[in-house]
N, C-alpha and C positions, 0 to 999 in steps of 0.2 A: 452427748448429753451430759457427762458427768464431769466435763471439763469448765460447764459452767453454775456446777454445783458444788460449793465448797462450804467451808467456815465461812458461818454469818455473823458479824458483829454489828448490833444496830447503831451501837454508839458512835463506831469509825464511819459510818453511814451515815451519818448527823453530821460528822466532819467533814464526810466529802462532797455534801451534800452544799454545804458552805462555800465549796469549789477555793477556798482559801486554805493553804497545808501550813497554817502557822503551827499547827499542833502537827504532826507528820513525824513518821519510821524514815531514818536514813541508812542509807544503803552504801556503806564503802568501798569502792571498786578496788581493785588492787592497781589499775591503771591509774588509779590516782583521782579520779572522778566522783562522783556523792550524785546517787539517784535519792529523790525525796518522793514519799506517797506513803499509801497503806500495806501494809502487807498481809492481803487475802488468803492466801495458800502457801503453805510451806510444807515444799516435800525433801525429802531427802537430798535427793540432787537439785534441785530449781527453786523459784519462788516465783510466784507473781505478785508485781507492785502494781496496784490502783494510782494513778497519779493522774494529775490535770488533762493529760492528754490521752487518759484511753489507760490500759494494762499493759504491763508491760514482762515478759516472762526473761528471766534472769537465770543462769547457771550458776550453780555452786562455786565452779573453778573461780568464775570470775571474779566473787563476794570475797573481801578480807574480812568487814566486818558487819554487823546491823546493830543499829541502834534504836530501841522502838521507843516510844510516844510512852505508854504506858507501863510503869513500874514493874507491874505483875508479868509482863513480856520479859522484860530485863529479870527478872529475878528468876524464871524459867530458863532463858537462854542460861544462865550460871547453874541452875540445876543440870540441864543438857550435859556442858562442860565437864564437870566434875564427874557425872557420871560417866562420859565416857574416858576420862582421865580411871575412872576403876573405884574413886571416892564416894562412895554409895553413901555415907553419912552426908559428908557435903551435901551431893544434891539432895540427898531425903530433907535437908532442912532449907534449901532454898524453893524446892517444890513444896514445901509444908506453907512457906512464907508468903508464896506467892496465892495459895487458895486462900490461905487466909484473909489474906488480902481485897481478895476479891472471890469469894465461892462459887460464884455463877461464871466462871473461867473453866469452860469444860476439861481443857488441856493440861490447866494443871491440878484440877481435881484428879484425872486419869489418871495421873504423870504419879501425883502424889500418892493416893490407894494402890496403885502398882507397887511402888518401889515401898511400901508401909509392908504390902503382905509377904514381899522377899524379905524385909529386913523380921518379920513376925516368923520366918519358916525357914529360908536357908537350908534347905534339907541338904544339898553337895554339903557346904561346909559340918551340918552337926554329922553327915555320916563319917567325912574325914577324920572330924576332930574324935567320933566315936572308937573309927579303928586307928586312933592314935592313942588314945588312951586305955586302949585293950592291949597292942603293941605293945607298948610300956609296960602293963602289967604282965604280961609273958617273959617278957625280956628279963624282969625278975626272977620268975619264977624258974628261968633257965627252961623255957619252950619257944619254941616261933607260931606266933598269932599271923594262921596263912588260912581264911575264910575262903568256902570253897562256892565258887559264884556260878550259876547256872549259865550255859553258854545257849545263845541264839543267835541266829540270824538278824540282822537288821531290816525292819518289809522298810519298803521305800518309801520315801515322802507322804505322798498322797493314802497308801495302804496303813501307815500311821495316824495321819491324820484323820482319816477314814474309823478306824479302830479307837481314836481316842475320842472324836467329836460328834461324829455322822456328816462329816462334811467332804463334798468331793467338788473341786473347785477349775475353775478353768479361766484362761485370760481374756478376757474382750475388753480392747482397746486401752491394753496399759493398766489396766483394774481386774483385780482379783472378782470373779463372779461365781457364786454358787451353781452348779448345775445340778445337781441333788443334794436331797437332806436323806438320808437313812430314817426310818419310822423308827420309834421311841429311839432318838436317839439324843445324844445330850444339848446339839444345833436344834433338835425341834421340839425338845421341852424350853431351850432359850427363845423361841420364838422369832427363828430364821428360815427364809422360805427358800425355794427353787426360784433364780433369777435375781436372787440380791446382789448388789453390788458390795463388798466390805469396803468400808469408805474410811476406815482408820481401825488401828488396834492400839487402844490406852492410849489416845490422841496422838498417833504417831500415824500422818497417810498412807496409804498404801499404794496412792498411784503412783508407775514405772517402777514399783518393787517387782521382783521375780518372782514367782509362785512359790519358790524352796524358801526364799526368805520369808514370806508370809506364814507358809507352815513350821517355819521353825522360830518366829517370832510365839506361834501360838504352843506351841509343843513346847520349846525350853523355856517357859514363862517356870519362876521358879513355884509359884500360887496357879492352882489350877482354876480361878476366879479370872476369866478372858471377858475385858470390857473392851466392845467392838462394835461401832457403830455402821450400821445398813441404809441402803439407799437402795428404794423401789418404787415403783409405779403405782400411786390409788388410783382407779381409774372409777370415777363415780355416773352412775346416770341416772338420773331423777325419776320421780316418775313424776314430777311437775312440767316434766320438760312439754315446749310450747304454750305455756299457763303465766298470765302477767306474772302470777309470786313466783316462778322459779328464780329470779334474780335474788330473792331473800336468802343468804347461804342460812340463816336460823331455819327454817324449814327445810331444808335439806338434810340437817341434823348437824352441824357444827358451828363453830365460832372463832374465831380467829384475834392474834393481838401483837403485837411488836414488842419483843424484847431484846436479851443483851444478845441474846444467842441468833436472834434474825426472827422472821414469819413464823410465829409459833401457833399450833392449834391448842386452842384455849380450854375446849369443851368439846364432844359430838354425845349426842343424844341416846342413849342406849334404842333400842332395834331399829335405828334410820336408815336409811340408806348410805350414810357417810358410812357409819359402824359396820356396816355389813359388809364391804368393802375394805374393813379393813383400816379404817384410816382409827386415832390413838389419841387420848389428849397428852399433850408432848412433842407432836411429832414437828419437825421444823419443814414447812415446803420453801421449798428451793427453785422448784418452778413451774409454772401454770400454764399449762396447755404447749409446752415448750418455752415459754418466756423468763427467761431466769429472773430471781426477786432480788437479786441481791442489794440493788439500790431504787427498788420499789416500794412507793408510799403505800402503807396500809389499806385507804381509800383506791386506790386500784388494783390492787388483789382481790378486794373484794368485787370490785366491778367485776374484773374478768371471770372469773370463777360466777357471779352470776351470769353474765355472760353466754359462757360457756352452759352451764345448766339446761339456759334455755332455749339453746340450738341442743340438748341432747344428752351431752356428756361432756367432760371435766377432767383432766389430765393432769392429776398432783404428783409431782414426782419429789418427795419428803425423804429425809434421812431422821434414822430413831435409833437410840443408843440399847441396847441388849447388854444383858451379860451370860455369856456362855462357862458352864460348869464343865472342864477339862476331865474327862475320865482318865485315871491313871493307870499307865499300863503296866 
C-alpha cells in the first residue's frame, strides 16, 4: 500500500501530465548515462523517477548526481550537503532559501524549522561550552572542576522511545508502524494512533530505515519539537449509501481540491460522517479505495469516492503531518 503513497506534487503532475519532460529532474549515472523524469520519492538509499515510460526505482550506489527542475530542489539538495559535510550554518541558510522561496515546499519547511530549533538550542554544545568555562575557572582558582554525573543504565531503544514518546513501533513492509500509543502519552496528545504508518520525520522518509535509526532520528533530535508525518486508513460509510445523492462527497461531509502538495481535503463538516471517522481538513489522500491519486484529475477522485459511497463505503488512505512534543528524559 504505501509504496504507492508518497510526496504529491500537483505541479510535476501538470508536467507529466504533458507527457513532454522538456522541463524534467536529471538523473547522473555514474556509468555515464542521464535518466530524465520526475522525481517522486526520495529515500535514503533509492529514488524513484516518474519518466515517459512508467517509474523507475534507482539505487543510491548508482546516482553521481541529480539535478532537479525546480530551484528550491537544488537549493535543498545544498542544504543536504553541507549538513551532512557538519556545516549546519550552511545548510540552515540554504534550507531557509529554499522555503522562502517557495513555503508550500513541505520538505523544506521541515528541513528548515528542524535545523532553526538546533541552531536556537544546542544544548550538547552550551553544556560543553558550560563545563569549559567552569574548567577554566577552577583551573585558576587552583582546583579541578570534576562534576559528579549520575550513573544509569541505558533501557533499549524501544524502552526509550517508549519512556520519551508513548510510542512502541514495529516494521511492516520496510515502514516504521505504530503498534501502540501509551494513554496520556506525549504520541496521543500529538494525535497518533495504533496502526499509523510514520511516513517521514522533518521530511526525511523513513522507508527501508531500520527501527534504531527511526528511534534515534526521534530521540537525538537536538529540539524535542518531532515534525513527523502519518499515513492511515479513513475508512468512511455513509449512511446515504444506496441513495442517488451518495455520489455528492458534500453530503457526506467533506470537500476536496488540488494543490501543490497533491489531493488535499479542503473542508469536512463538523458531526458528518467524514469527521467522525476521522478524516481533517489538511489531510492529502493518496488513495481511493486502493487506487493511488497520484496522477489523478480532481474530477475522478471525486467520481470514485462517490462511487464508492454508494456501493457502501470508501477507502481513503491520507497521510497528515503532526507534531510530536519529545519528553525529555
Amino acid at each position: 500500500m504505501h509504496r504507492d503513497i508518497k510526496v504529491y506534487i500537483s505541479v510535476l503532475v501538470c508536467v507529466l501530465a504533458i507527457t513532454s519532460f522538456s522541463y524534467a529532474d536529471t538523473v547522473f549515472m555514474k556509468d555515464g548515462n542521464e535518466e530524465k523524469g520526475i522525481v517522486v520519492e526520495n529515500y535514503f538509499d533509492r529514488i524513484t523517477l516518474s519518466t515517459v515510460d512508467g517509474e523507475k526505482e534507482i539505487r543510491r550506489e548508482k546516482i553521481k548526481d541529480i539535478l532537479y527542475d525546480r530551484r528550491e530542489q537544488n537549493l535543498l539538495k545544498l542544504g543536504d550537503y553541507h549538513q551532512q559535510k557538519g556545516n549546519i550554518m550552511k545548510a540552515y541558510s540554504y534550507y531557509k532559501k529554499a522555503y522562502q522561496l517557495n513555503p508550500d515546499y513541505k520538505e523544506a519547511q521541515d528541513k528548515f524549522i528542524n535545523l532553526r530549533a538546533v541552531l536556537l538550542r544546542r544544548p550538547d554544545k552550551q553544556l560543553r561550552d558550560d563545563i569549559a568555562r567552569k574548567q577554566a575557572l577552577f583551573k585558576e582558582s587552583g582546583k579541578v572542576y570534576a562534576p559528579q554525573l549520575a550513573e544509569e543504565i541505558s533501557p533499549k531503544a524501544e524502552e526509550k522511545l517508549s519512556a520519551a514518546t508513548g510510542l512502541l513501533l514495529v516494521s511492516e513492509n520496510e515502514m516504521p508502524k505504530v503498534r501502540q500509543v501509551l494513554p496520556h502519552s506525549a504520541a496521543e496528545r500529538a494525535g497518533i494512533e495504533k496502526g499509523d504508518l510514520i511516513y517521514s520525520l522533518w521530511g526525511k522518509l523513513t522507508g527501508y530505515m531500520e527501527l534504531d535509526a527511526v528511534c534515534r532520528t526521534i530521540l537525538d533530535n537536538p529540539s524535542p519539537e518531532i515534525v513527523l508525518v502519518v499515513e492511515r486508513d479513513v475508512i468512511i460509510k455513509p449512511e446515504l449509501s444506496g441513495k442517488a445523492d451518495a455520489g455528492n462527497i458534500a453530503d457526506i461531509g467533506f470537500s476536496l481540491v488540488m494543490r501543490e502538495g497533491g489531493l488535499t481535503i479542503a473542508d469536512v463538516k463538523a458531526s458528518s460522517q467524514a469527521a467522525h471517522q476521522g478524516l481533517v481538513k489538511g489531510d492529502l489522500v493518496t488513495a481511493i479505495d486502493g487506487k493511488p491519486t497520484r496522477y489523478m484529475p480532481l474530477k475522478e477522485a471525486i467520481m470514485l469516492i462517490g462511487q464508492g459511497c454508494s456501493k457502501g463505503s470508501v477507502d481513503l488512505e491520507v497521510i497528515r503531518s503532526l507534531t510530536l512534543w519529545r519528553k525529555e528524559l
